[in-house]
N, CA, C and O atoms as a GROMACS GRO file, in nm:
protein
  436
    1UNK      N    1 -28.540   7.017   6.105
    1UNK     CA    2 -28.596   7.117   6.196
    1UNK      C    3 -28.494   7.153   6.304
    1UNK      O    4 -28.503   7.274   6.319
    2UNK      N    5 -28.390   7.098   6.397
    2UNK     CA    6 -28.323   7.070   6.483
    2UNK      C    7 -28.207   7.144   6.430
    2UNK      O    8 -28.130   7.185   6.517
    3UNK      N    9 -28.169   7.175   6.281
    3UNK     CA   10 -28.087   7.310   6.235
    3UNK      C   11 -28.144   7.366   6.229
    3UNK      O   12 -28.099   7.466   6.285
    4UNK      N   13 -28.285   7.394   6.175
    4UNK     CA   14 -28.271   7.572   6.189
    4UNK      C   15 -28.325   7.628   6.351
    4UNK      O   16 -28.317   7.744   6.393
    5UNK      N   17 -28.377   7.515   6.420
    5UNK     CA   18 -28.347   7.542   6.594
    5UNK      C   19 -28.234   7.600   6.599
    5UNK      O   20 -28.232   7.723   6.595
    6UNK      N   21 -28.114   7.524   6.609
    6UNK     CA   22 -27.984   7.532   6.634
    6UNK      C   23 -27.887   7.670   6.562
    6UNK      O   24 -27.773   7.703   6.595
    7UNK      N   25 -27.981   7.737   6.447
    7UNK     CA   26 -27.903   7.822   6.405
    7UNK      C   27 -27.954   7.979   6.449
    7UNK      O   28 -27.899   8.089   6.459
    8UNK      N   29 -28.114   7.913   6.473
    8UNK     CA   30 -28.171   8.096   6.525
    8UNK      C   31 -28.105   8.063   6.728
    8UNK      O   32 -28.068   8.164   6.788
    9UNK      N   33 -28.101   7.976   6.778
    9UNK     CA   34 -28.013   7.995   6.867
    9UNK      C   35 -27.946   8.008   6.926
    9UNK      O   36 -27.948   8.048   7.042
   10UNK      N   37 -27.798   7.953   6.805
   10UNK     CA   38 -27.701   8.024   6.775
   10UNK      C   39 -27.680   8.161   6.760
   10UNK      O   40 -27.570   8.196   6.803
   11UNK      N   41 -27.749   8.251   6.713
   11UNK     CA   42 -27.744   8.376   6.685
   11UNK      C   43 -27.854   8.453   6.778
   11UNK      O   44 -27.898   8.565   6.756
   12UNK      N   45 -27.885   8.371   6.881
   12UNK     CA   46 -27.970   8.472   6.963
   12UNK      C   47 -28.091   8.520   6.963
   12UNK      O   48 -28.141   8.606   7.036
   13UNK      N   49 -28.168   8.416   6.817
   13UNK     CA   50 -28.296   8.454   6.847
   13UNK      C   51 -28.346   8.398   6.979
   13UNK      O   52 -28.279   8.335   7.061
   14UNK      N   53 -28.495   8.435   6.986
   14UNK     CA   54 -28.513   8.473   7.150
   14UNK      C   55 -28.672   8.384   7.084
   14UNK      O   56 -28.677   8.355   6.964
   15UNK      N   57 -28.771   8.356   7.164
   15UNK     CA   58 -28.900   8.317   7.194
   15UNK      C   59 -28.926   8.239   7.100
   15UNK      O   60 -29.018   8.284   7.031
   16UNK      N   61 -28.871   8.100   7.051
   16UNK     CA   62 -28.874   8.043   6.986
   16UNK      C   63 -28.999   7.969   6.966
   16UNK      O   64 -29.047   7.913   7.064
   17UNK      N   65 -29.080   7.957   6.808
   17UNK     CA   66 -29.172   7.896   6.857
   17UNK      C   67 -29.234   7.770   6.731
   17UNK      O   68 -29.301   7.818   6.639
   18UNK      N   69 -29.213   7.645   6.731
   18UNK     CA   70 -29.254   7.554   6.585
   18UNK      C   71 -29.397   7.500   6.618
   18UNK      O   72 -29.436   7.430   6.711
   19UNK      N   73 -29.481   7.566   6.485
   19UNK     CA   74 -29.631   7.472   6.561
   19UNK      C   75 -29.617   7.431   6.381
   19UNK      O   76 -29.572   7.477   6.276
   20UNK      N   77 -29.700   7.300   6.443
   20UNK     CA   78 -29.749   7.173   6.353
   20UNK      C   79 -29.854   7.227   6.301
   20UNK      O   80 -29.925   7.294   6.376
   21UNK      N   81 -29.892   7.212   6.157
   21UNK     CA   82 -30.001   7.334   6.097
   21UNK      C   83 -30.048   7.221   5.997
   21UNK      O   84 -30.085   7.269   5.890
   22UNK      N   85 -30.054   7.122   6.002
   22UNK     CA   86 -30.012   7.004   5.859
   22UNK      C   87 -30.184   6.955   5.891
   22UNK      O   88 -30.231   6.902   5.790
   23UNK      N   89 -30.284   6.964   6.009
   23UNK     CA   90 -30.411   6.991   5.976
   23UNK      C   91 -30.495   7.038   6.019
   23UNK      O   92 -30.606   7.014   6.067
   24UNK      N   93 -30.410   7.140   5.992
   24UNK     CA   94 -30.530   7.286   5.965
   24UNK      C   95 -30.472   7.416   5.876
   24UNK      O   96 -30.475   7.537   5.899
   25UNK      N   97 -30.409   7.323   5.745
   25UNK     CA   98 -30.365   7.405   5.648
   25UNK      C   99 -30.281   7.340   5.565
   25UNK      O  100 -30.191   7.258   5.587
   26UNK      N  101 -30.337   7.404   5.432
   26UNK     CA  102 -30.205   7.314   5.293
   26UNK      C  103 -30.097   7.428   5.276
   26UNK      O  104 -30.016   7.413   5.185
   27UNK      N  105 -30.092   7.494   5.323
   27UNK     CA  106 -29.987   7.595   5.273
   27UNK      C  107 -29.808   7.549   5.337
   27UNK      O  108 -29.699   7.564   5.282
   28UNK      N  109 -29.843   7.492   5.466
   28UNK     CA  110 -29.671   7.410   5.485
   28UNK      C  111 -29.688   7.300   5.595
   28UNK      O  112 -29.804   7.292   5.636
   29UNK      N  113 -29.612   7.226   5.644
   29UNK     CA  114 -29.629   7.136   5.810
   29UNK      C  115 -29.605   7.226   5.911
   29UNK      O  116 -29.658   7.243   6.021
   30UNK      N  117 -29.519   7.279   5.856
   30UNK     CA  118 -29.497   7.381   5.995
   30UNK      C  119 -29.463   7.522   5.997
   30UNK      O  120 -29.488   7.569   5.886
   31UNK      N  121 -29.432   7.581   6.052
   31UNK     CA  122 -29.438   7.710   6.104
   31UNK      C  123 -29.317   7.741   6.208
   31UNK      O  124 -29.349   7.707   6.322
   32UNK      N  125 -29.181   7.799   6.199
   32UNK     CA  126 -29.124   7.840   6.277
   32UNK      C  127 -29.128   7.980   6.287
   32UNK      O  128 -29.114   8.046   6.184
   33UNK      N  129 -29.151   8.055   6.435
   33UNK     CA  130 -29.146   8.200   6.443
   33UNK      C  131 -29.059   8.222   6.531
   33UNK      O  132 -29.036   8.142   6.621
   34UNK      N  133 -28.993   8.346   6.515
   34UNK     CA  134 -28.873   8.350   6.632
   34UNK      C  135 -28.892   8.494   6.619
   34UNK      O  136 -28.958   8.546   6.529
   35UNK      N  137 -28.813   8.575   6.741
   35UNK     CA  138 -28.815   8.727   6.776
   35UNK      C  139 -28.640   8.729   6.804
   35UNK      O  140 -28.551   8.667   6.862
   36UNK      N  141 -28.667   8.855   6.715
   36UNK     CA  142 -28.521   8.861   6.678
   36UNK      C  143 -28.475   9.045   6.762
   36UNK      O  144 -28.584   9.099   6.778
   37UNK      N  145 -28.406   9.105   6.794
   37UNK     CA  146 -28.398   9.237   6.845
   37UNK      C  147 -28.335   9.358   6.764
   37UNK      O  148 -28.358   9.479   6.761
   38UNK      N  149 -28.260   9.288   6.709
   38UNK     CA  150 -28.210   9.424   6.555
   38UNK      C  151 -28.194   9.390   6.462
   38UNK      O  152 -28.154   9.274   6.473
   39UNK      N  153 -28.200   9.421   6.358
   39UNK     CA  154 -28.206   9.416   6.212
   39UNK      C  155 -28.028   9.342   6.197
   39UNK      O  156 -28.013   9.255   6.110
   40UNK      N  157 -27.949   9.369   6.253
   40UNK     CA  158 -27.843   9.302   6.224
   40UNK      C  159 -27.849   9.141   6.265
   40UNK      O  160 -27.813   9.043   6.200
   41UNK      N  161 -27.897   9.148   6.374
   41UNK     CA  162 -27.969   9.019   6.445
   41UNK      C  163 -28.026   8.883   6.274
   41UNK      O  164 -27.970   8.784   6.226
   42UNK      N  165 -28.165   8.963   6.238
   42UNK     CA  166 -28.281   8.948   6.158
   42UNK      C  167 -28.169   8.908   6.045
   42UNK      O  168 -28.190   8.801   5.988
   43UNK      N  169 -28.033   8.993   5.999
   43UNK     CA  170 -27.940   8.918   5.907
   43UNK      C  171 -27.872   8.826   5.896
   43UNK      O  172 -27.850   8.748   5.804
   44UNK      N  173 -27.820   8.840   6.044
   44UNK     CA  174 -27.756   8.713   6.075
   44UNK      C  175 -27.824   8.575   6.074
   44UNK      O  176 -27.766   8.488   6.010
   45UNK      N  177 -27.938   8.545   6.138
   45UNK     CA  178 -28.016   8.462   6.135
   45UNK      C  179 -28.018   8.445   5.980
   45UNK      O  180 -27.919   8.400   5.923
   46UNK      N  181 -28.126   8.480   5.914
   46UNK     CA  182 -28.137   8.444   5.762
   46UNK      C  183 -28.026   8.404   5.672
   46UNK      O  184 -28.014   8.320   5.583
   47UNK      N  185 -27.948   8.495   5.729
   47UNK     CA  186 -27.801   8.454   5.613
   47UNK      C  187 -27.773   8.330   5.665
   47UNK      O  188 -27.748   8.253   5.572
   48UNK      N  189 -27.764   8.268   5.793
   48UNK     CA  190 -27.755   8.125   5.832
   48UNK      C  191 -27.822   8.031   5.802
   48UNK      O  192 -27.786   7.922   5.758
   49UNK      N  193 -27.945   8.078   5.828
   49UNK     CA  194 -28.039   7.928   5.796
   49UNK      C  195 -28.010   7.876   5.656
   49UNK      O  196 -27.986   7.757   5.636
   50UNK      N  197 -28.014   7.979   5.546
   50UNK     CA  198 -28.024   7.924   5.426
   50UNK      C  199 -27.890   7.830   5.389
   50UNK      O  200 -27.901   7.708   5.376
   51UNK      N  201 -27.770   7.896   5.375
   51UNK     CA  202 -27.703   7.783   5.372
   51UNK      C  203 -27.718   7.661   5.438
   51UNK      O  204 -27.724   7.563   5.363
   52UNK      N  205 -27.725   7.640   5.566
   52UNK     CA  206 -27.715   7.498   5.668
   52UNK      C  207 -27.813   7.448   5.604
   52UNK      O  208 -27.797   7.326   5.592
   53UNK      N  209 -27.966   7.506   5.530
   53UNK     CA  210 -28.027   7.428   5.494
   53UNK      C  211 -28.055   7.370   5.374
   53UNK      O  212 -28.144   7.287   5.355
   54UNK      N  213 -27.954   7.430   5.267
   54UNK     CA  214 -27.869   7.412   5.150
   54UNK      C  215 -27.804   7.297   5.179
   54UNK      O  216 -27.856   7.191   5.144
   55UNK      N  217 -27.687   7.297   5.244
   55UNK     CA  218 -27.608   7.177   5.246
   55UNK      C  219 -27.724   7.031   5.315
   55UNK      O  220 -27.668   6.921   5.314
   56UNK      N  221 -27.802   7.032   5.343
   56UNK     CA  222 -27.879   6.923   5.390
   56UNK      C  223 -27.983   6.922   5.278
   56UNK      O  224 -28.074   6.841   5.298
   57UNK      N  225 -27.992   6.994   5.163
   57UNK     CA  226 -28.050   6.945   5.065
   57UNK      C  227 -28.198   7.004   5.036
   57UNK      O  228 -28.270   6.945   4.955
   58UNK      N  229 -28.246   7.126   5.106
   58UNK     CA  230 -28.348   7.213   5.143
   58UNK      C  231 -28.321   7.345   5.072
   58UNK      O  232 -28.264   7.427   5.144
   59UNK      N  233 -28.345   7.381   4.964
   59UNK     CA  234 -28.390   7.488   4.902
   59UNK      C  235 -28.532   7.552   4.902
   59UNK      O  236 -28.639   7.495   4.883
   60UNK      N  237 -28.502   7.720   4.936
   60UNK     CA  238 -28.570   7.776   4.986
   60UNK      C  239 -28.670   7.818   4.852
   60UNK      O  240 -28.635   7.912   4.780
   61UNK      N  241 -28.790   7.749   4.826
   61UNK     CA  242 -28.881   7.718   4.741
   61UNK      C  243 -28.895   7.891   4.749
   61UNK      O  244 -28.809   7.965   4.700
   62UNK      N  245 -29.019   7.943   4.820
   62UNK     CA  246 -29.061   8.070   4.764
   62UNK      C  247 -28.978   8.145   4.815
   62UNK      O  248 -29.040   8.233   4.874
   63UNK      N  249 -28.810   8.166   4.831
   63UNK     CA  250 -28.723   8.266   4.858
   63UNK      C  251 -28.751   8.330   4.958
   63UNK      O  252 -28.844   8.276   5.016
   64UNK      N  253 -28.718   8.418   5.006
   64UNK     CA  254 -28.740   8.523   5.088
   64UNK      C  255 -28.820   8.661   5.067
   64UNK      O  256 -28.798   8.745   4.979
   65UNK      N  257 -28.950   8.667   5.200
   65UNK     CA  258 -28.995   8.769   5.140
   65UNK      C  259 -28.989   8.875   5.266
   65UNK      O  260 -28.936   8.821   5.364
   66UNK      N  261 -29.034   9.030   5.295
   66UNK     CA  262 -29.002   9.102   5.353
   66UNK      C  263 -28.835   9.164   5.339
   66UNK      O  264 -28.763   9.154   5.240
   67UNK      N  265 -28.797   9.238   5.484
   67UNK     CA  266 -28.677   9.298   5.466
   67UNK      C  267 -28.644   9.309   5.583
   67UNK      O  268 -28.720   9.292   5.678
   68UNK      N  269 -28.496   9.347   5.592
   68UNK     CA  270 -28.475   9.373   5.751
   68UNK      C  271 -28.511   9.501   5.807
   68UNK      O  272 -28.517   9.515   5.929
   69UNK      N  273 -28.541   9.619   5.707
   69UNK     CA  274 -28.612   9.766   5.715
   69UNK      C  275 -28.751   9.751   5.801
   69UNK      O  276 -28.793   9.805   5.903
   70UNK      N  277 -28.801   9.655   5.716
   70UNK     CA  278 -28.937   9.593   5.787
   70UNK      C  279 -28.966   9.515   5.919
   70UNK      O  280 -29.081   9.501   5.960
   71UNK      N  281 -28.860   9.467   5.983
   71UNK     CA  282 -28.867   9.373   6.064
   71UNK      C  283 -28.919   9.240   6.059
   71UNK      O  284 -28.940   9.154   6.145
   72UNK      N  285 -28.927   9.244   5.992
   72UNK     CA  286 -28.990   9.131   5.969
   72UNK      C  287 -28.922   9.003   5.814
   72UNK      O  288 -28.905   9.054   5.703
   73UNK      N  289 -28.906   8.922   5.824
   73UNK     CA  290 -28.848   8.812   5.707
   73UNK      C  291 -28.935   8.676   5.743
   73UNK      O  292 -28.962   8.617   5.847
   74UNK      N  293 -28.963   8.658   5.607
   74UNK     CA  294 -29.002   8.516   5.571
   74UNK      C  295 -28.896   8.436   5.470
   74UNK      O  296 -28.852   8.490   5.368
   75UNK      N  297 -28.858   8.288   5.516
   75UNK     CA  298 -28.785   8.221   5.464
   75UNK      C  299 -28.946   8.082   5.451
   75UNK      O  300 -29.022   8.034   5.535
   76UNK      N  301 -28.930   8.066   5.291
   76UNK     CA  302 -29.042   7.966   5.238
   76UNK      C  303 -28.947   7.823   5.215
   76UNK      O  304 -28.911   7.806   5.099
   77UNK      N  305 -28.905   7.722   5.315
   77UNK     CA  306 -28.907   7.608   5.262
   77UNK      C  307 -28.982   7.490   5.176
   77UNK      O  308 -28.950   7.372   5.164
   78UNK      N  309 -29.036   7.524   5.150
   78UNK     CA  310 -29.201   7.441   5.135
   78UNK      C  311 -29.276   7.371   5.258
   78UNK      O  312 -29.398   7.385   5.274
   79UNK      N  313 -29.229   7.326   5.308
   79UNK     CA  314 -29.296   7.246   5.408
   79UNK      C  315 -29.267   7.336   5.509
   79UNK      O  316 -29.370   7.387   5.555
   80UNK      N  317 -29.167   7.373   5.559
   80UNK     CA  318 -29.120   7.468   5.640
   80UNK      C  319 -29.092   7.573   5.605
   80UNK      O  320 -29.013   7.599   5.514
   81UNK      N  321 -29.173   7.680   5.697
   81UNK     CA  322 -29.185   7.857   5.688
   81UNK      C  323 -29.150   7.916   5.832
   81UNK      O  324 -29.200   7.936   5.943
   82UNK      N  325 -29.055   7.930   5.773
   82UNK     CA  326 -29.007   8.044   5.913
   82UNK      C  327 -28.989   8.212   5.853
   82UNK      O  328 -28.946   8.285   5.764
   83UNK      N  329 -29.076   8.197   6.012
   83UNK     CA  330 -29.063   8.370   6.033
   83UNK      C  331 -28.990   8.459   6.148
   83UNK      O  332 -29.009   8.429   6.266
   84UNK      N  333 -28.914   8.556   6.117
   84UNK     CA  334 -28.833   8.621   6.204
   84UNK      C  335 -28.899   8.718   6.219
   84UNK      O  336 -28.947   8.763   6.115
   85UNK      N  337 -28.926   8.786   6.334
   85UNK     CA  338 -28.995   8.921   6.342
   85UNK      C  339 -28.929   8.987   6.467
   85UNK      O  340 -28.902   8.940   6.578
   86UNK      N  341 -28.906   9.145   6.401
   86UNK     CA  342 -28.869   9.216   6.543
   86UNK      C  343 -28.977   9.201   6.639
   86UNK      O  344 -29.077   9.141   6.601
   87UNK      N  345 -28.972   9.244   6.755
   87UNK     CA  346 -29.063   9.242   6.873
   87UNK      C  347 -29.213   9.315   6.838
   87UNK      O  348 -29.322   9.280   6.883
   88UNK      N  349 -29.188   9.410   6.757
   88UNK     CA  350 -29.321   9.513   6.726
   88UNK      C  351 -29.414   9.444   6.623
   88UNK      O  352 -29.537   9.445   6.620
   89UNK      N  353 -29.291   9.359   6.503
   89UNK     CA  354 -29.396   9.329   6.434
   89UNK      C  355 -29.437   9.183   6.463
   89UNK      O  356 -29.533   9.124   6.413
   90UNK      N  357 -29.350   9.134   6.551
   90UNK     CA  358 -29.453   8.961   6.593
   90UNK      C  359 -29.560   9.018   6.697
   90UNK      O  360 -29.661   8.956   6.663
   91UNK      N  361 -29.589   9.083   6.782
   91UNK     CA  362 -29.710   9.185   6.852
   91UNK      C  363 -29.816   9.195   6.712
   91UNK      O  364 -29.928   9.148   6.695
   92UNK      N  365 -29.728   9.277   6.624
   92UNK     CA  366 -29.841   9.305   6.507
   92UNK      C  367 -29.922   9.201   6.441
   92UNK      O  368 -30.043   9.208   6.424
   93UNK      N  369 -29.842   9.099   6.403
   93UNK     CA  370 -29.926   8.999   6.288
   93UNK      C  371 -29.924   8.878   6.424
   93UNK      O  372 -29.945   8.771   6.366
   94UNK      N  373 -29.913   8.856   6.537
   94UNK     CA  374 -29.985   8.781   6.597
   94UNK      C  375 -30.002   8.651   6.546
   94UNK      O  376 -30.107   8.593   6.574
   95UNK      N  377 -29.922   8.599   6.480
   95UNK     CA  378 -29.951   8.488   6.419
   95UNK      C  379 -29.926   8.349   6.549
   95UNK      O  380 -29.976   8.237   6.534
   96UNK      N  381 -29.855   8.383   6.650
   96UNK     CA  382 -29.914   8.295   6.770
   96UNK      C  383 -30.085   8.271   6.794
   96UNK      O  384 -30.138   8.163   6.823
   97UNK      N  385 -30.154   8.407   6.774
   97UNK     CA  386 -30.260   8.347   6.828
   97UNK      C  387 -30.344   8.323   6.686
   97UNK      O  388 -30.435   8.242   6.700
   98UNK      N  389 -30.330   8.376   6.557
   98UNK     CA  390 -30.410   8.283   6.483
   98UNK      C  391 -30.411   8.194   6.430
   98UNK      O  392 -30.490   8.159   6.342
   99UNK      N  393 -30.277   8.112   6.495
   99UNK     CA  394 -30.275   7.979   6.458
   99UNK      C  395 -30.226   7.899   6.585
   99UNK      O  396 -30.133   7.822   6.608
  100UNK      N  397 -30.351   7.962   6.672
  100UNK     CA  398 -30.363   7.881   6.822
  100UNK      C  399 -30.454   7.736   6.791
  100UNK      O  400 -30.481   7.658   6.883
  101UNK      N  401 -30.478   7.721   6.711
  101UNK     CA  402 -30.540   7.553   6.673
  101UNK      C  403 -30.453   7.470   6.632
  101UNK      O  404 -30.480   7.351   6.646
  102UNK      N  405 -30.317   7.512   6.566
  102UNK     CA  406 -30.183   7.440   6.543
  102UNK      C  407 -30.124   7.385   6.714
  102UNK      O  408 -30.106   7.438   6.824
  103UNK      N  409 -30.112   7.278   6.664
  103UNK     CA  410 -30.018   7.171   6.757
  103UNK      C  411 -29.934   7.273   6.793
  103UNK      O  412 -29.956   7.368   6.719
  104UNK      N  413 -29.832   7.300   6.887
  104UNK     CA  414 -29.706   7.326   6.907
  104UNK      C  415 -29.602   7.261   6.965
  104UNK      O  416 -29.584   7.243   7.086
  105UNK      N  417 -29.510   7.214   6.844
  105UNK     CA  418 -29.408   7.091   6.882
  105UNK      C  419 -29.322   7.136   7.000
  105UNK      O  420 -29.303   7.064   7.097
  106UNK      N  421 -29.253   7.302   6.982
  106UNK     CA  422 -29.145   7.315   7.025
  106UNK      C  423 -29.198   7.487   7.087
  106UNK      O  424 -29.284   7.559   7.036
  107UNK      N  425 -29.116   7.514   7.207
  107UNK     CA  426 -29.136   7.668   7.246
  107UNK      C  427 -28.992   7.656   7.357
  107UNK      O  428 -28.938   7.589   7.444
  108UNK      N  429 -28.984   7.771   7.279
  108UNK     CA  430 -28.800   7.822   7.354
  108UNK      C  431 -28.819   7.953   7.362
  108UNK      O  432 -28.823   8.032   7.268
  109UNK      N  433 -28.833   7.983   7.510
  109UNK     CA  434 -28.851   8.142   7.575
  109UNK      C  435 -28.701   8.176   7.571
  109UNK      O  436 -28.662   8.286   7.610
   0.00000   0.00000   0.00000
């Protein structure tokens, strides 16, 4: 977890946020969301995480879904799902507040 911290803050993502989801949902443990500001941003990030989390032995189970057109990217570790969203679309899908019953380990404004 502490790389892909280290790599969306490396590159400037902004409102960092990991909540613990492990019970109150089978779909992963956790949840990283971050706000990213341009689509070049949204590339950089993704194109990073996956390797760093390649070499530590973490393949990205359901690949990547969305686009950077969209603002929005999902990277599926299995256990770990991170999401990058421009500013409009983390506002949009709100997924801070519907998974305000998740723990939250970590928050980086």
């Amino acid at each position: 977890m502490r790389n892909i911290l280290a790599v969306i803050e490396d590159k400037k993502g902004n409102d960092i946020l990991v909540l613990d989801i492990r019970e109150i949902s089978l779909l992963a443990d956790y949840f990283v969301i971050c706000t990213v500001e341009t689509s070049r941003q949204l590339k950089a990030i993704a194109d990073s995480i996956i390797p760093e989390m390649k070499t530590r032995g973490l393949l990205s189970l359901g690949g990547v879904e969305g686009s950077l057109d969209s603002g929005w990217v999902l990277i599926d570790f299995g256990d770990i799902v991170i999401h990058l969203f421009s500013p409009q679309q983390r506002d949009f899908y709100a997924l801070d507040k519907l998974w305000n019953d998740a723990k939250v380990v970590v928050h980086i404004q």
